[in-house]
C-alpha positions, 0 to 999 in steps of 0.5 A: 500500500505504501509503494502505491501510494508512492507511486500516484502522489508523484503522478498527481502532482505531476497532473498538477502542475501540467494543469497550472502550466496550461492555466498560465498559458491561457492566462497569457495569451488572455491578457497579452493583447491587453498588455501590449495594447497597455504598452502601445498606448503608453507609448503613444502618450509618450509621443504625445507628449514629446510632441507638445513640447516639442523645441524646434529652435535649435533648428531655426538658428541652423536652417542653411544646414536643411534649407536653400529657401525656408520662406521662414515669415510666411506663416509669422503671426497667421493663424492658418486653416490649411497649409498646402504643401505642393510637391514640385519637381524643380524643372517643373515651373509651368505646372506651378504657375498654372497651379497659382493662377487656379485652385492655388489662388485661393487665400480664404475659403468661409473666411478661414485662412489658406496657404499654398507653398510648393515643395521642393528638392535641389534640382541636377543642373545648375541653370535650373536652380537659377531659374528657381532663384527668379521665381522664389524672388517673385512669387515667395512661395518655395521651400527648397530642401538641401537634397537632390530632388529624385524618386530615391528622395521622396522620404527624405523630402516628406520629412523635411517638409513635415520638419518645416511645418512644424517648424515656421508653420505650427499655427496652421491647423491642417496640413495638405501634402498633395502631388503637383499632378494632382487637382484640388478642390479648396472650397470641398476640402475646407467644407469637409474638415470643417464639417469634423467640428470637434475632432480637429486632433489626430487626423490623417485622412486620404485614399487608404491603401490596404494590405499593401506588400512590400517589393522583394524583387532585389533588381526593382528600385523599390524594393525592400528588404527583409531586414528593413521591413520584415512583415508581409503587409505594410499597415494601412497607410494614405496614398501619397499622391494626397493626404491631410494631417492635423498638426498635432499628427504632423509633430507626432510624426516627426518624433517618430521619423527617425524609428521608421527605416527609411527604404520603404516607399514615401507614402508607406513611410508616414503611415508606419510613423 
């Protein structure tokens, strides 16, 4: 009777064991989301914050280092409804003017401020950066970048852009990043963020682009490798061709550029962020 009753009590408290071992396993995957989302949250907060006091005056006593033409007293003491940030190509001169001359004409809308700029990167030839020279001169409406403007540097121009925004634009309320190619209704947009009333924080809107996967073809320009962005999809993210952002997104995003790599496409980059 001994030897039996030595031989179950192991064997019981082995079932045990192998019971609290699957309740903790149940207990986990119960409360894992919880916890991560715990984290995430906690870290968006920290982001939040980071943002709101967020100092971008060491970087206007240094603007040669970032910009050619900043246009840095365009917003001074303007409360602006929207900022719309057209990305130009520096050759492209007769789209800008056309731009100007229509939908880019508008200051107002409803009485609620416009400001249209156009958004550029260093051209190749030299006699292109003189001809941008004569037409910054005349109509003041173009930021420059100190970095060649080509399709390997529309992250880094999205992000320079982003950074001057929040840098010599930060009462402006919306933020519009639209393609020159593109065509835009001002008076619908403002009609349409107007109509958002009381959510005026944490906007990002535009045609979402779903379950996007990266390119791994090593021989195409846009290709991504694993290491970089290791998932299958990308997360949802706006097409770059136009999206909106409120200022408080734009300042956010700029806090969390430099933990997002770089390789994947402009537009992808700014919905990870």
């Amino acid at each position: 009777c001994l030897k039996l009753l030595w031989t179950k009590k192991p064997n019981s408290l082995s079932l045990s064991s192998l019971l609290w071992e699957v309740l903790l396993i149940l207990m986990l995957s119960y409360f894992m989301p919880c916890f991560l989302g715990l984290i995430l949250y906690m870290k968006v907060l920290e982001i939040k914050d980071k943002a709101r006091k967020l100092n971008m005056e060491p970087l206007r006593s240094n603007l040669s280092k970032y910009y050619i033409m900043s246009q840095l007293e365009v917003c001074k003491g303007k409360n602006i409804f929207l900022l719309s940030l057209i990305f130009s190509s520096p050759g492209n001169r007769t789209r800008r003017d056309l731009i100007r001359k229509t939908w880019g004409n508008m200051t107002s809308v409803q009485g609620h401020p416009i400001l249209t700029l156009f958004a550029l990167g260093m051209p190749i030839m030299a006699t292109t950066q003189q001809e941008i020279d004569k037409e910054s001169y005349k109509n003041n409406d173009i930021i420059e970048g100190i970095f060649l403007d080509s399709a390997e540097n529309q992250t880094l121009k999205i992000i320079t852009m982003t950074q001057w925004a929040v840098t010599f634009c930060p009462n402006a309320l919306f933020i519009l990043k639209v393609d020159e190619d593109m065509f835009v209704n001002p008076l619908s947009l403002v009609n349409y963020l107007l109509n958002l009333k009381e959510h005026l924080e944490d906007i990002y809107v535009g045609r979402v682009i779903h379950q996007d996967m990266p390119n791994r073809d090593p021989t195409s320009q846009e290709f991504v490798p694993l290491i970089e962005y290791p998932e299958k999809y990308y997360p949802d993210y706006c097409s770059g061709e136009a999206f909106i952002m409120s200022q408080d997104v734009a300042r956010m995003m700029y806090i969390v550029f430099k933990e997002v790599p770089i390789m994947v496409p402009a537009d992808v980059f700014v919905g990870i962020c």
